[in-house]
C-alpha positions as CSV (number, residue, x, y, z in Angstrom):
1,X,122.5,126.3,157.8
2,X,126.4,125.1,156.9
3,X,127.2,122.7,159.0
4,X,131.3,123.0,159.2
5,X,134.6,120.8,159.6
6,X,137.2,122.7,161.3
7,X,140.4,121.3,159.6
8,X,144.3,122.5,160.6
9,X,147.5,121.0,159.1
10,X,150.8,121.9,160.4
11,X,153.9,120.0,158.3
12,X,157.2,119.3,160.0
13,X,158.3,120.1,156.5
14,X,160.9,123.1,156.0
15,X,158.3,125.1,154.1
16,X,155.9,125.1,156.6
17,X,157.9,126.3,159.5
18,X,156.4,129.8,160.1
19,X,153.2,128.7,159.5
20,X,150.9,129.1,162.5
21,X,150.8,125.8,165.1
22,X,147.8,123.4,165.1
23,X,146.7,125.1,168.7
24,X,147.3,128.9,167.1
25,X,144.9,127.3,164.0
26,X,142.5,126.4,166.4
27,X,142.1,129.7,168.6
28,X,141.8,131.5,165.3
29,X,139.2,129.2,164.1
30,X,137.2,128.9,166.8
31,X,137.0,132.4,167.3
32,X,135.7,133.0,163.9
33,X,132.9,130.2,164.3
34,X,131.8,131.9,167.5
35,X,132.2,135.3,166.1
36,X,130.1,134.0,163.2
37,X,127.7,132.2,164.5
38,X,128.9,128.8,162.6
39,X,127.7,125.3,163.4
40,X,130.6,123.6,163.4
41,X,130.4,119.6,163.3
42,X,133.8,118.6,164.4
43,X,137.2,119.3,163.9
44,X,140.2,117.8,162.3
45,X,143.9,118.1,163.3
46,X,146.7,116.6,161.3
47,X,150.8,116.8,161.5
48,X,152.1,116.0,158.3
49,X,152.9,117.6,154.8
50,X,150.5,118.3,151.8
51,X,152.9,117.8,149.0
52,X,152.1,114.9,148.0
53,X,148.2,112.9,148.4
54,X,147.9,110.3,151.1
55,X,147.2,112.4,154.1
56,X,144.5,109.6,156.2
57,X,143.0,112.5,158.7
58,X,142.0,114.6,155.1
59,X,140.8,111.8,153.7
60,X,138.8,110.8,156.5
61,X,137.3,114.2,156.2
62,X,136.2,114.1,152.4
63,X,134.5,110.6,152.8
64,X,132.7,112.1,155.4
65,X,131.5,115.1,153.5
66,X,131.0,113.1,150.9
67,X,128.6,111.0,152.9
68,X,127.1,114.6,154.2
69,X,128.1,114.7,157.7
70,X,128.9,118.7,156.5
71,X,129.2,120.7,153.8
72,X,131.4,123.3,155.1
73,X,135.3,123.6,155.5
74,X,136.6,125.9,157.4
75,X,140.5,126.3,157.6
76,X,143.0,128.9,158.0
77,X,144.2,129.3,155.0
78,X,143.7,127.3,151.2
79,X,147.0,125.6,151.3
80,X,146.3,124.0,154.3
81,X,143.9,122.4,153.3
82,X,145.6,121.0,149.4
83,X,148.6,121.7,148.0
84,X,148.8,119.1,145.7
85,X,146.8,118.8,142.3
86,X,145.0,115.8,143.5
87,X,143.6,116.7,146.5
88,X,142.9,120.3,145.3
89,X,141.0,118.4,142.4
90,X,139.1,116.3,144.6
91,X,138.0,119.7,146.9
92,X,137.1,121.6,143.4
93,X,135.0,118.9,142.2
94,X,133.2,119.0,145.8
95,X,132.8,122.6,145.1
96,X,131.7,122.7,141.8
97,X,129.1,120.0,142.7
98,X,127.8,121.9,145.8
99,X,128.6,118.8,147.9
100,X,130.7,121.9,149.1
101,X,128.8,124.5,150.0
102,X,131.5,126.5,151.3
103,X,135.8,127.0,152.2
104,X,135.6,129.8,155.0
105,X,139.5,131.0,155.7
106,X,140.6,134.1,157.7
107,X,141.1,136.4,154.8
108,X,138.8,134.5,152.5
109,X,135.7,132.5,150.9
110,X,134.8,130.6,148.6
111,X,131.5,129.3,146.9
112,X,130.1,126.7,144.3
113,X,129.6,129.7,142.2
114,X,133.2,131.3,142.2
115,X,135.3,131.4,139.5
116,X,137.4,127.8,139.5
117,X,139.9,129.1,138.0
118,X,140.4,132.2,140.9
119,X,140.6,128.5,143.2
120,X,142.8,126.8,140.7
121,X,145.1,129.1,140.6
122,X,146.0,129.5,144.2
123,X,146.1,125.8,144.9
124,X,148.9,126.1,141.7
125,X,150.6,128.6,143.3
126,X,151.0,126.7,146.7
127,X,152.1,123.4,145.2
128,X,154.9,125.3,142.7
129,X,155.9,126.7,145.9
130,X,156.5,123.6,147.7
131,X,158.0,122.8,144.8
132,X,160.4,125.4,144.0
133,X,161.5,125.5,147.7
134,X,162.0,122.1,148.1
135,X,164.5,122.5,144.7
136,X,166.2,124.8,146.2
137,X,166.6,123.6,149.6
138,X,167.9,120.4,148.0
139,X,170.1,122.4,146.3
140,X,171.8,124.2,149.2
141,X,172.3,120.7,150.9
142,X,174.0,119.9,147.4
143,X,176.0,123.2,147.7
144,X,177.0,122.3,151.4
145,X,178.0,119.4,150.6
146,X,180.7,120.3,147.9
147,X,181.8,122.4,150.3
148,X,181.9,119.7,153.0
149,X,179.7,120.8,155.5
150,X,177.8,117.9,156.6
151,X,174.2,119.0,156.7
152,X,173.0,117.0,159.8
153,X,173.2,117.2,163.3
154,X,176.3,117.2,164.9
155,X,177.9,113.7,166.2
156,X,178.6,113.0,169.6
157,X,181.7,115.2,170.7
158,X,181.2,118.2,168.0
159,X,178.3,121.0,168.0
160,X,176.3,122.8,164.9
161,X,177.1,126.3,165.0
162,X,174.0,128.3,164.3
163,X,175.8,131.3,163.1
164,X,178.2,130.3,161.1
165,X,176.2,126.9,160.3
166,X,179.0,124.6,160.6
167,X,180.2,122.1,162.9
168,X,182.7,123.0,165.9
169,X,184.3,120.8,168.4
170,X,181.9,120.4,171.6
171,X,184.0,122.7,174.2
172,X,183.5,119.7,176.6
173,X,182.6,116.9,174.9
174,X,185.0,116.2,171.9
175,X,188.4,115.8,174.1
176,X,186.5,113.3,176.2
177,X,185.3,111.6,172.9
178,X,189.1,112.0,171.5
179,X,190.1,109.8,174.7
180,X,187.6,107.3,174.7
181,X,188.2,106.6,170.9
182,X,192.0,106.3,171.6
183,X,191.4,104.1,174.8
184,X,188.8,101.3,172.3
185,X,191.6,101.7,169.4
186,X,194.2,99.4,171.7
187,X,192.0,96.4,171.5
188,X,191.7,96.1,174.9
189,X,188.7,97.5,176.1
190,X,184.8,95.6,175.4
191,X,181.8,97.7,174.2
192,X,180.6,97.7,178.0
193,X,183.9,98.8,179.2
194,X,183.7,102.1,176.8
195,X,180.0,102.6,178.1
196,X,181.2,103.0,181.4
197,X,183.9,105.2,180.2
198,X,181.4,107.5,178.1
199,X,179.3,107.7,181.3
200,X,182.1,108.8,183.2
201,X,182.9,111.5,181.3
202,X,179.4,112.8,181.8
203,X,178.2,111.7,178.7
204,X,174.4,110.4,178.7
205,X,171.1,110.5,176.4
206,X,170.0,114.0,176.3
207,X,165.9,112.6,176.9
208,X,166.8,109.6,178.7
209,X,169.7,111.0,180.9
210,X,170.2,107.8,181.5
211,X,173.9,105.8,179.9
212,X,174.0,105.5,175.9
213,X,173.1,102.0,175.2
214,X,175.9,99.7,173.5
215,X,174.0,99.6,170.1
216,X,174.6,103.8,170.3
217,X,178.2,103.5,171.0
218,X,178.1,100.7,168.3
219,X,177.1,103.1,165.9
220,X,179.3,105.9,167.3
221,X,182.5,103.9,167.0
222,X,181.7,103.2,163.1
223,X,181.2,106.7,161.6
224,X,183.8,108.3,159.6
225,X,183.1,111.6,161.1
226,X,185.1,111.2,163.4
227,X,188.6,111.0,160.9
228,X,187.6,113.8,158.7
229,X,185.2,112.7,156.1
230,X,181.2,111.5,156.0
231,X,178.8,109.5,154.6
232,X,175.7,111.2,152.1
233,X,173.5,109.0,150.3
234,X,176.1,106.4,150.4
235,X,178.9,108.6,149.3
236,X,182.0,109.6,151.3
237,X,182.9,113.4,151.0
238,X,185.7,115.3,152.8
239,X,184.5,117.4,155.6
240,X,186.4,121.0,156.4
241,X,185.8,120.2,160.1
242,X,188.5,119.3,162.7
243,X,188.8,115.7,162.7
244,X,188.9,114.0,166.1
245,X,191.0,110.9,165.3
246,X,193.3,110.2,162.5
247,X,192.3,107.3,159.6
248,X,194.9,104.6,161.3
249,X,193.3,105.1,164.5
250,X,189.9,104.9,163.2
251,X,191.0,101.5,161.7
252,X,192.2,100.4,164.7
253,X,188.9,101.2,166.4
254,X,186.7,99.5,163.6
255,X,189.2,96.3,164.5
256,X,188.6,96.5,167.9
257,X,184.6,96.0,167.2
258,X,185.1,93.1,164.6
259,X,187.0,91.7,167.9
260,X,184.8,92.1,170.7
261,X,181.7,91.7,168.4
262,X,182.6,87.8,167.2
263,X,179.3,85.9,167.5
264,X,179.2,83.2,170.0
265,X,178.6,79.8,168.9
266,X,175.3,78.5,170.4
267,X,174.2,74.6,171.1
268,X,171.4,74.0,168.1
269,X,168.9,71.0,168.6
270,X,171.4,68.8,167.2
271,X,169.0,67.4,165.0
272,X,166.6,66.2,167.8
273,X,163.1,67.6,167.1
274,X,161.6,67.7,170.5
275,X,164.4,68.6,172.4
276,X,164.3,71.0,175.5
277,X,160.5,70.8,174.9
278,X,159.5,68.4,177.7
279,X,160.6,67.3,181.4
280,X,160.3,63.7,182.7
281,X,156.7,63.1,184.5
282,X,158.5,61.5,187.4
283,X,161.5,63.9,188.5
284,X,160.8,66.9,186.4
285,X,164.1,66.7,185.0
286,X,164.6,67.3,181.2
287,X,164.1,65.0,178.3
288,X,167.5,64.1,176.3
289,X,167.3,63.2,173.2
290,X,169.6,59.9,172.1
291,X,170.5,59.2,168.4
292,X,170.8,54.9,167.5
293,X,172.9,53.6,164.5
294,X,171.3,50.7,163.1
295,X,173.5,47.9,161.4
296,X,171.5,49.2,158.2
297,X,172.6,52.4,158.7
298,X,169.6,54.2,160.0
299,X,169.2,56.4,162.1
300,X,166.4,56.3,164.8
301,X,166.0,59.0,167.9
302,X,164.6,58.2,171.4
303,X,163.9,60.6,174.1
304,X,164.0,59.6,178.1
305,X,165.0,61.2,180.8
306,X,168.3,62.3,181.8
307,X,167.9,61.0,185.3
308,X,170.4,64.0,187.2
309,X,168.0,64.7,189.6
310,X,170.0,63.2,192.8
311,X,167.3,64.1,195.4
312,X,164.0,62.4,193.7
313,X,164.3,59.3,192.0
314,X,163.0,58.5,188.7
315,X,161.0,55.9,188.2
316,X,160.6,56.8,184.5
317,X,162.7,54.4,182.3
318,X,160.9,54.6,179.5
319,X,162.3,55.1,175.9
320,X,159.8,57.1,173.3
321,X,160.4,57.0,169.6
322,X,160.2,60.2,167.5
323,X,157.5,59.1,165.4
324,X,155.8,58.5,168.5
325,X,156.5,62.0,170.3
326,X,155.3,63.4,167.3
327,X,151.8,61.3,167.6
328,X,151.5,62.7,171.2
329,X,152.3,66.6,169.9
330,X,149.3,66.3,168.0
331,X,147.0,64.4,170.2
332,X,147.4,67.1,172.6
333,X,146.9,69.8,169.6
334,X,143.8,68.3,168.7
335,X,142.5,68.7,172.3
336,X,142.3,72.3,171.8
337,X,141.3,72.8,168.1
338,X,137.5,74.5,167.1
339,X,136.0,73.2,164.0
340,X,135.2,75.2,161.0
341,X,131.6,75.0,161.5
342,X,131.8,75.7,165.0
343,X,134.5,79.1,164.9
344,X,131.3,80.1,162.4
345,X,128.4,79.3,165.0
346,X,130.7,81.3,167.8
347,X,131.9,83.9,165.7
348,X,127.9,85.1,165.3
349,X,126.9,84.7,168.8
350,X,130.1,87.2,169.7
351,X,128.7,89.5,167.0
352,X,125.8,89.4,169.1
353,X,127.5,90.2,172.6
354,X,129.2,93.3,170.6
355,X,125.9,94.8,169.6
356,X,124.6,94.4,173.1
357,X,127.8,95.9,174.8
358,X,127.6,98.7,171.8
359,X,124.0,99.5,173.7
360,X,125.0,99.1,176.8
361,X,127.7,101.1,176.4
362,X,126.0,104.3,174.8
363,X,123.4,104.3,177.2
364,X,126.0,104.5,180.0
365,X,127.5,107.7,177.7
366,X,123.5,109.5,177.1
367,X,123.6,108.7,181.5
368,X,127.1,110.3,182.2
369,X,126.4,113.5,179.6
370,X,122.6,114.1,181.4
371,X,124.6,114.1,185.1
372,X,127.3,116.3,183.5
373,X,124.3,118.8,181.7
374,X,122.4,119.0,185.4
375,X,125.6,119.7,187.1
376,X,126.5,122.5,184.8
377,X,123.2,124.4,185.6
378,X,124.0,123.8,189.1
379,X,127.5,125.2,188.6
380,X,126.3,128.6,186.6
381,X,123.3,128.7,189.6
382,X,126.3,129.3,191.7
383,X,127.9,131.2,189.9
384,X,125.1,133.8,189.2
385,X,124.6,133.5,193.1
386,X,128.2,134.9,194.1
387,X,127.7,137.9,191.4
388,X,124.7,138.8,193.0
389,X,126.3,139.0,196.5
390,X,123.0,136.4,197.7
391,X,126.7,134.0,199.1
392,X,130.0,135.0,200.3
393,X,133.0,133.8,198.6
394,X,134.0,131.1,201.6
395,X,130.5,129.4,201.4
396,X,131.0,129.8,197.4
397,X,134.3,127.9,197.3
398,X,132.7,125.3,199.6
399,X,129.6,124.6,197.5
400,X,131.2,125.0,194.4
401,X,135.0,123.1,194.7
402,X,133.0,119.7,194.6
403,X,131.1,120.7,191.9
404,X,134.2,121.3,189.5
405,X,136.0,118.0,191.0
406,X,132.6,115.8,190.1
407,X,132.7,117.5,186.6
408,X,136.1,117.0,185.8
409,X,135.1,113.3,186.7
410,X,132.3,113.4,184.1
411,X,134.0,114.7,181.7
412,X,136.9,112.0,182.1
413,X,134.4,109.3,182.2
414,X,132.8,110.4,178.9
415,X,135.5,110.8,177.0
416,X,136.8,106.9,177.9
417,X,133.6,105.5,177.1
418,X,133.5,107.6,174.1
419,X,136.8,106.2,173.0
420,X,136.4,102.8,174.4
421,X,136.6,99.6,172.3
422,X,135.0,96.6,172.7
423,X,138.2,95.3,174.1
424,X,136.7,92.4,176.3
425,X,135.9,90.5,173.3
426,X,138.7,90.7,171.7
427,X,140.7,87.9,173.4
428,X,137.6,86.0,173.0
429,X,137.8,86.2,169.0
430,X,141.6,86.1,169.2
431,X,141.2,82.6,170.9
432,X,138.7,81.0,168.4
433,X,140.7,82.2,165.7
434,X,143.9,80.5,167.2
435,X,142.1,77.2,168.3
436,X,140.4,77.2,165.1
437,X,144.3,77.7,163.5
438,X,145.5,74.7,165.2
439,X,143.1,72.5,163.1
440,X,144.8,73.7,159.7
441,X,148.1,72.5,162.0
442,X,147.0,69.1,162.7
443,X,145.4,68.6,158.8
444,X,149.2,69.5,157.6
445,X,150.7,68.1,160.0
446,X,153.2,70.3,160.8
447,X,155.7,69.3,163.2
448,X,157.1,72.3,163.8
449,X,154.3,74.0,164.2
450,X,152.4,72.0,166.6
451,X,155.4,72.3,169.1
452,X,155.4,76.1,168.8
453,X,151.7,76.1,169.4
454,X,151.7,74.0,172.5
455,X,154.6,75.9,174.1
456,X,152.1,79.0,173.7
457,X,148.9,77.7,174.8
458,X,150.3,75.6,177.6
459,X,152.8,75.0,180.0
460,X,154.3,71.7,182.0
461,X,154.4,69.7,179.2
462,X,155.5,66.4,181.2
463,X,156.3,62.7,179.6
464,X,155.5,59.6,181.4
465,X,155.3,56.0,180.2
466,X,155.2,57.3,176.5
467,X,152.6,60.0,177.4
468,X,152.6,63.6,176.9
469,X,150.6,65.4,179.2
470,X,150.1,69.3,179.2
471,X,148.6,72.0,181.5
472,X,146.5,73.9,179.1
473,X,145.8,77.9,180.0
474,X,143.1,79.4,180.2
475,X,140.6,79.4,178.0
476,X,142.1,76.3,176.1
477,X,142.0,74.4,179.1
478,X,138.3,74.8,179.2
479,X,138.3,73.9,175.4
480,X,140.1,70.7,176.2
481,X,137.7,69.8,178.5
482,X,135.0,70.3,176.1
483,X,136.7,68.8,173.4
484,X,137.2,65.5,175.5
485,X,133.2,65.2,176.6
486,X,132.0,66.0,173.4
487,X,134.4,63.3,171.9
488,X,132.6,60.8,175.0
489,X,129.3,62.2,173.9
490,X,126.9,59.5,172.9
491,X,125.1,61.4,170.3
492,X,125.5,64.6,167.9
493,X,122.6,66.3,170.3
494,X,124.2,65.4,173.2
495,X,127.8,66.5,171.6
496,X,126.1,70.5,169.9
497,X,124.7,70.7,174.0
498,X,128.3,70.3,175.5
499,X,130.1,72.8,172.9
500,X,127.3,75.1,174.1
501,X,127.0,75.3,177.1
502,X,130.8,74.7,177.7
503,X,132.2,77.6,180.1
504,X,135.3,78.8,177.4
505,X,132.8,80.9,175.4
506,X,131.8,83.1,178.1
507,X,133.0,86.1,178.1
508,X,133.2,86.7,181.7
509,X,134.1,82.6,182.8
510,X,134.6,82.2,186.4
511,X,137.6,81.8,187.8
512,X,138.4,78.0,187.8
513,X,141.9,76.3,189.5
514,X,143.3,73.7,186.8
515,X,146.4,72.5,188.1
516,X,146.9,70.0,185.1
517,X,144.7,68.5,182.3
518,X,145.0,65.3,180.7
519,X,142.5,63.6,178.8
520,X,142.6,61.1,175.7
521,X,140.3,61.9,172.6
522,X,139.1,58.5,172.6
């Protein structure tokens, strides 16, 4: 017996527009496997056009034909399935091989012993029509174009008309639009001001219903529409629509943005690598950074604390070198760094957790569908008992309202474990990979880096008396803590028991309070 995939295409493509939906594929389809008797595997549903090969859901489907999952398509019609020479190739050659067994449509099918050619031609006919039409709906656009109708929906303040397929003034809209353009043409309104004019007049996004947001109104403001002409594929045509605004005033308006959207000048590090990365241990104030002019000519920074805070004083007087803040970024780095060897070692053990979970997980899906099977019977027991008269329809709807509830719960509760990943691993391997990042960090020492990878993995980085001291989060606090014993370790036994058996590779680690870690590597 055939054992079917039920594939349905629908393109968003002009071609394709009076072509049945996905969900009118799949009534159609289905009733013809019931009516048939078919054994059909599983089906495939896909939104985008066959022109051209690259289609993932079709391919999907071939590899798994290929690896005999089924040797049966059935699809509405031929063209849904190809209508391209290489994917009509690849579904011949399946055909001709008997990988193929059989294309069931609604009018037709076909069989390894067909003519080819019969198949040939029809997929040649499909793609010459997807070809033809999409010359001469390229054309038209072409021909509406030298005519200038723009060929695209209708800016803000006009309307496409469908029946005489141009574009009208909005009845409401485009003297609102006229007024806000002349009101940001003086110069002396900002980008918010207009958005609050726009949502005065009524104006919002038609999904969001909520104010057009300033990068809209940005791009608004900027198109040529609005004077008479527009833009296609980078070419300015005259339009035979009314124009809103004249050219001067849409000058005006394009100088009003260059003047509200001047970029702000913003305070850079000044050349002071660790700046705004660290507060003083003492007063939690920030670290400045301080720039010294030798009688040489070189240049040396320090970094201490700014000493502002007027209600706690700061007993930290202490000056720190660059070279030496940079020595204490990486000591700090190296804390929470994993070793080649060892990402390897944890890497396999995780592979093992996932293959345990993957168990555990379909044994919980063969114990949800053999609840959900029992219930059914249960259900059509009830069932056969109201037709038979042996309950009334009040004790029915009482026995069997639960029932349909505690189903719909099954079902639910299936189809999440079904589609389910093994997402509480993930971090775990994200983490190892990251820690074991940090190593290739340190190696290179890269400044720049190391910084960007502390600020990630931890937070209150403090400085006292030349020493930089972070709060690690979870898990690479844990990983600290382990990297510090292991480094205290008095042997390489000792040292493999404590990366073991430390808590950070646990996939469900107990909730632990670390209000700040500090530790030296040795």
């Amino acid at each position: 017996m055939n054992k079917y995939f039920i594939y349905c295409r629908k393109s968003s493509e002009d071609e394709d527009r009076q072509i049945l939906s996905i969900d009118a594929q799949l009534s159609e389809l289905n009733a013809i496997a019931q009516g048939n008797g078919m054994n059909v595997v599983e089906t495939f549903t896909e939104s985008k056009s066959a022109k051209g090969p690259g289609r993932k859901v079709f391919n999907d489907m071939i590899r798994r034909i290929e690896r005999g999952e089924a040797n049966a398509i059935l699809s509405w019609k031929l063209d849904r399935i190809a209508r391209n020479f290489d994917d009509g190739g690849k579904i011949i050659g399946l055909l001709q091989r008997g990988v193929i067994q059989e294309i069931r449509t609604f009018e037709k099918t076909y069989l390894p012993s067909d003519n080819v050619l019969m198949i040939a031609v029809e997929l040649g006919m499909a793609n010459q029509y997807v070809r033809d039409l999409s010359t001469n709906i390229r054309r038209g656009i072409r021909e509406k174009i030298r005519r200038g109708i723009y060929s695209s929906k209708a800016p803000l303040g006009y309307v496409n008309d469908p029946k005489t397929r141009t574009i009208e003034p909005h009845p409401e809209f485009f003297p609102k639009m006229k007024r806000i353009m002349g009101l940001f043409a003086t110069g002396e309104y900002s980008l918010t001001a207009i958005q609050k004019e726009i949502a005065k007049a009524g104006i919002v996004g038609n999904l969001s219903k909520k104010p057009l947001p300033l990068s809209s109104i940005g791009n608004l403001l900027r198109n040529p529409f609005y004077y008479g002409v527009f833009l296609y594929k980078g070419e300015i045509h005259q339009g035979i629509h009314a124009p809103m605004i004249s050219k001067k005033t849409f000058d005006d308006v394009q100088g009003s943005l260059v003047k509200v959207g001047k970029p702000r000048k913003h305070k850079g590090n000044k050349g002071f690598e660790y700046l705004n990365f660290a507060t003083c241990g003492s007063c939690g104030y920030c670290i400045t950074g301080e720039r010294h002019i030798k009688k040489s000519g070189r240049r040396y920074h320090y970094y201490r604390c700014t000493h502002k805070n007027k209600k706690v004083h700061c007993e930290g007087r202490d000056f720190i070198t660059e070279a030496k803040f940079a020595e204490e970024v990486k000591r700090n780095v190296e804390l929470v760094v994993i070793p080649d060897d060892w990402k390897e070692k944890f890497l396999v053990r995780i592979e093992r957790w996932e293959t345990e979970v993957s168990v555990e997980k379909q044994a919980k899906i063969d114990k949800t569908k053999a609840e959900l099977a029992l219930l059914k019977v249960k259900i059509d027991r009830i069932n056969t008992a109201f037709t038979d008269g042996s309950i009334d329809l009040t004790e029915f709807k009482e026995i069997k309202n639960p029932m349909v509830i505690q189903k719909t719960d099954l079902e639910q509760q299936i189809a999440l474990l079904e589609k389910s990943k093994l997402n509480r691993l993930e971090p775990l391997k994200t983490f190892i990979f990251e820690a074991n990042r940090a190593k290739t960090l340190v190696s290179e020492n890269n400044g720049v880096e190391m910084k960007s990878f502390l600020k990630k993995v931890g937070s209150n980085r403090l400085l006292s008396a030349q020493t930089l001291t972070v709060t690690f989060k979870k898990p690479f606090d844990l990983l600290a803590q382990t990297t510090v014993a292991a480094n205290l370790a008095a042997s390489e036994n000792e040292r493999n028991s404590i990366w073991w058996r430390r808590r950070e590779l646990n996939p469900r680690p107990k909730s632990t309070c670390q209000p700040r870690l500090h530790a030296y590597s040795g």
